[in-house]
C-alpha positions in Angstrom: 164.2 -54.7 99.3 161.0 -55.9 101.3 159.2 -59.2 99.8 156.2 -56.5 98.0 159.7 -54.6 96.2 160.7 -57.7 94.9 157.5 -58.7 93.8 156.7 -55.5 91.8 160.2 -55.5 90.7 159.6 -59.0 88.6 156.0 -58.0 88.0 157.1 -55.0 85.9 159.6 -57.0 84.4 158.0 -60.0 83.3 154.7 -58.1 82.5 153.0 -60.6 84.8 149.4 -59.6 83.8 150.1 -60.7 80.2 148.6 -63.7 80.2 145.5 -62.9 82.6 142.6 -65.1 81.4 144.6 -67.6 79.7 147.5 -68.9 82.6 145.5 -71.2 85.0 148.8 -70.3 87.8 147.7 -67.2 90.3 151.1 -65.4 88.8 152.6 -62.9 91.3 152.9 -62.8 95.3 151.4 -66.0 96.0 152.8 -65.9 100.4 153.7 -63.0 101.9 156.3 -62.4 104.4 156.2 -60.6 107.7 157.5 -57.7 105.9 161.2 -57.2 106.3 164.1 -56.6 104.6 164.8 -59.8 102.0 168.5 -60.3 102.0 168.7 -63.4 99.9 166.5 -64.8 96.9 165.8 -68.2 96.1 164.6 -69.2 92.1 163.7 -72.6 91.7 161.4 -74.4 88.9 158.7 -75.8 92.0 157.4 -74.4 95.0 157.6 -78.0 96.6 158.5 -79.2 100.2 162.3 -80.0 98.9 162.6 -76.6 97.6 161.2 -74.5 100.4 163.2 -76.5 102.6 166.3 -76.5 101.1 165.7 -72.5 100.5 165.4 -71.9 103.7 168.5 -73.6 104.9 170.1 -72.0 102.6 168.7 -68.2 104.5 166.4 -67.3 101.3 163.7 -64.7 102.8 161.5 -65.4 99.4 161.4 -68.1 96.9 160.4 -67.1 93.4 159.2 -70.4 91.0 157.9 -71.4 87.9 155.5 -73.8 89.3 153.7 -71.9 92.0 151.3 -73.1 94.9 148.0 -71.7 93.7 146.0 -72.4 90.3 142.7 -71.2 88.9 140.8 -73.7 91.2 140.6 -73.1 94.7 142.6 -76.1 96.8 142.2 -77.3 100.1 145.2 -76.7 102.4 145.1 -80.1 103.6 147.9 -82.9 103.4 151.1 -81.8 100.9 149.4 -78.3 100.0 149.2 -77.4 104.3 152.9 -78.6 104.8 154.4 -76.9 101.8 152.4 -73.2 102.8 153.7 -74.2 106.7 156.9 -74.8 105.8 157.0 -71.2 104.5 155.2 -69.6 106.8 157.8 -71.0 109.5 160.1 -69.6 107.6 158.7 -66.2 107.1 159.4 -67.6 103.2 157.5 -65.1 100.7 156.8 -67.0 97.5 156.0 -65.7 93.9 154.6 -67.4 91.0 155.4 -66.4 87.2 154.2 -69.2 85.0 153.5 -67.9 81.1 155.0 -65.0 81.6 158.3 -66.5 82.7 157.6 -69.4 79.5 156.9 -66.4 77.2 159.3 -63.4 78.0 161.7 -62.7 75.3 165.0 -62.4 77.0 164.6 -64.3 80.2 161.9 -66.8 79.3 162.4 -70.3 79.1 161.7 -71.0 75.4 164.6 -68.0 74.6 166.9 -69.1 76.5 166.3 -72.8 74.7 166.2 -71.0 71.6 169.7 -68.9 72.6 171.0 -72.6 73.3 170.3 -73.3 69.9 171.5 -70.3 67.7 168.4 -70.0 66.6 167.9 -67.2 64.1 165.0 -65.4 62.3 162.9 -65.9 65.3 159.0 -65.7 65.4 156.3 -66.3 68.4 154.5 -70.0 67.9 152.9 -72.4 69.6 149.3 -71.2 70.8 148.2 -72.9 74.5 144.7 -71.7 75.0 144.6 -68.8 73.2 148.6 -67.3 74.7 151.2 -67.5 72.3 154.5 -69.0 74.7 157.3 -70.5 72.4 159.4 -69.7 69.6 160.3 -70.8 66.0 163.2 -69.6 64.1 166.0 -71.2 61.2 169.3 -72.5 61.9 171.9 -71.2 59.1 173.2 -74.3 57.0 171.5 -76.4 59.2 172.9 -78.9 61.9 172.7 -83.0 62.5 170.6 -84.0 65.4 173.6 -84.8 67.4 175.0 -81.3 67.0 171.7 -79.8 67.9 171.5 -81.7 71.1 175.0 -81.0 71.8 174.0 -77.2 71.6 170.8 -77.9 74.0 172.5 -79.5 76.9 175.9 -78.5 76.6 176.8 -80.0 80.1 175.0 -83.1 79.3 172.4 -83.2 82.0 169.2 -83.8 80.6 168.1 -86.8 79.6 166.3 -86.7 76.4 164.2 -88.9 74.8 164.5 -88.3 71.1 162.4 -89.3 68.0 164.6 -89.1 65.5 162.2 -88.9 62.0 162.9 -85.7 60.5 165.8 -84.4 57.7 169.2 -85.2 58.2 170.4 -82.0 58.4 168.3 -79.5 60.9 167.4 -75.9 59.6 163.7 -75.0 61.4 162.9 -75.3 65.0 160.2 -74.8 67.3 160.3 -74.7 71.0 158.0 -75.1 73.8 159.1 -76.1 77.0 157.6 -78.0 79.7 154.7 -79.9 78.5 154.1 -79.3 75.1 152.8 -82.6 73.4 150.1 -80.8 72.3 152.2 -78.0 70.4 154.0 -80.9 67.9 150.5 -80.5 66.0 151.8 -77.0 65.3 155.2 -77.6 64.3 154.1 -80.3 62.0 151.8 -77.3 60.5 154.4 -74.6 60.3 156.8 -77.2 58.5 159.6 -77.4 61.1 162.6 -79.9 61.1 162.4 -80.7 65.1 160.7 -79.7 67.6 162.2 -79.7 71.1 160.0 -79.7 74.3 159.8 -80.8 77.6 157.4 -83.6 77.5 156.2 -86.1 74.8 153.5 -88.8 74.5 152.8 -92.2 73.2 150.4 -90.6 70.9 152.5 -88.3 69.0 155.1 -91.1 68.1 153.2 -91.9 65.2 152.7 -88.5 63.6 156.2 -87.6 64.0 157.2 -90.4 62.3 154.8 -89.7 59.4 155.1 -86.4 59.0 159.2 -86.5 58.9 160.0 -84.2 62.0 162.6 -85.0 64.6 161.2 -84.5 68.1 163.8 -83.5 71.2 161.6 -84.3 74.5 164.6 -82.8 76.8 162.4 -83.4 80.0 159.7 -80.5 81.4 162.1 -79.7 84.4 165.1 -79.6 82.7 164.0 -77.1 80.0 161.8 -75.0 82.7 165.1 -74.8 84.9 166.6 -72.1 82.0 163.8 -69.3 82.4 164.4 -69.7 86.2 168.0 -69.6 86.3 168.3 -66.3 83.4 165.6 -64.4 85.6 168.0 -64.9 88.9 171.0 -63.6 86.9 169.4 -60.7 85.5 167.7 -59.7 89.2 170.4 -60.0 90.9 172.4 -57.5 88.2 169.5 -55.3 88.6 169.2 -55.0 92.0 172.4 -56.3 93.7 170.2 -58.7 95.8 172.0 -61.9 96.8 170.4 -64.8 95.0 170.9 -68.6 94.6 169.2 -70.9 92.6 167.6 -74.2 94.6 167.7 -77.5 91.9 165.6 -80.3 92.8 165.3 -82.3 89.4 163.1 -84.9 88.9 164.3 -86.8 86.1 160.5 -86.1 83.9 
């Protein structure tokens, strides 16, 4: 498949326009290639200097990401931005974006797989980021202890959580929002979850956890954006028996 195949391939599958108007990423074929045959795909959660690198030693003819190169506002290609989009371009490295729709899809996104993770049940969209709906909610069966719940998360204990521990003792709602989503706690407060798990947490929403009795999982916003990445390679490469490896630069936040 060329670099233009591939793209339309995980446009059709991701429904990439979804979220037109709402994602601030440029989602689709953000580089293009010089048009050959792509023999080997790279997935990674950021299109940064490490990962194109490390792609292309590893003979990756496109890199497809979470975190693309290109955003609503125009950048200059100047400093990091000119030796990222040279490093692919001396690679012949074609490079797509998929930002909310990769969040928000329902069987390869990163807040279902978190929510597979969890044995979530009874599952309903939630969490509204500028008007797109991206994460999940559903109910746990009997409930589970905080511990058990992380043990589900990060089965092969690599993430490093930080973890605010106010809600029930025993866990039976949960909503989910990956990567940065401070902003959604707000809404599980509102929709009466036990613990909400996310990427990222701030100082400010210590307080309101803690008063309004929910547990919050912050499991880091490149850990939980590595799942969408890593469920989208798997089911590509079933689908179109293109070699594919996944490139993991983690950076601990």
């Amino acid at each position: 498949m060329t670099a233009r195949e591939i793209a339309l391939w995980l446009e059709r599958y991701l429904d990439g326009g979804r979220f037109e108007g709402a994602d601030p990423s440029r989602n689709g074929l953000q580089v293009e290639n010089s048009g050959g045959t792509v023999s080997r795909v790279a997935f990674a959660v950021d299109a940064c200097l490490e990962t194109v690198r490390r792609a292309a030693s590893a003979g990756a003819g496109m890199l497809v990401v979470h975190h693309g190169l290109f955003w609503r506002d125009a950048e200059r290609v100047v400093g990091g931005h000119y030796r990222r989009l040279k490093a692919l371009l001396d690679a012949d490295m074609a490079l797509y974006a998929s930002h909310l729709p990769l969040d928000a899809h329902p069987s390869v996104g990163n807040n279902a797989g978190l929510a597979a993770r969890l044995g979530l049940q009874s599952l309903e969209p939630f969490g509204d980021w500028h008007g797109a709906t991206i994460g999940l909610r559903g109910t746990i069966p009997d409930g589970v202890t905080l511990a058990e719940l992380l043990a589900r998360l990060d089965p092969d204990r690599i993430m490093t959580p930080r973890v605010l521990p106010f809600g029930p003792e025993r866990i039976s709602s949960v909503a989910v929002v990956s990567g940065g989503g401070a902003d959604e706690l707000y809404q599980a407060i509102e929709c009466g979850a036990d613990c909400f798990v996310t990427g990222e947490i701030g100082h400010e929403e210590y307080h309101h956890a803690l008063e309004n009795g929910i547990s919050v999982v912050a499991a880091g916003h490149y850990a939980t954006e590595t799942v969408g990445p890593r469920l989208l390679m798997a089911e590509f490469a079933r689908a179109t028996g293109t070699d594919s490896v996944f490139i993991d630069v983690p950076t601990g936040l």
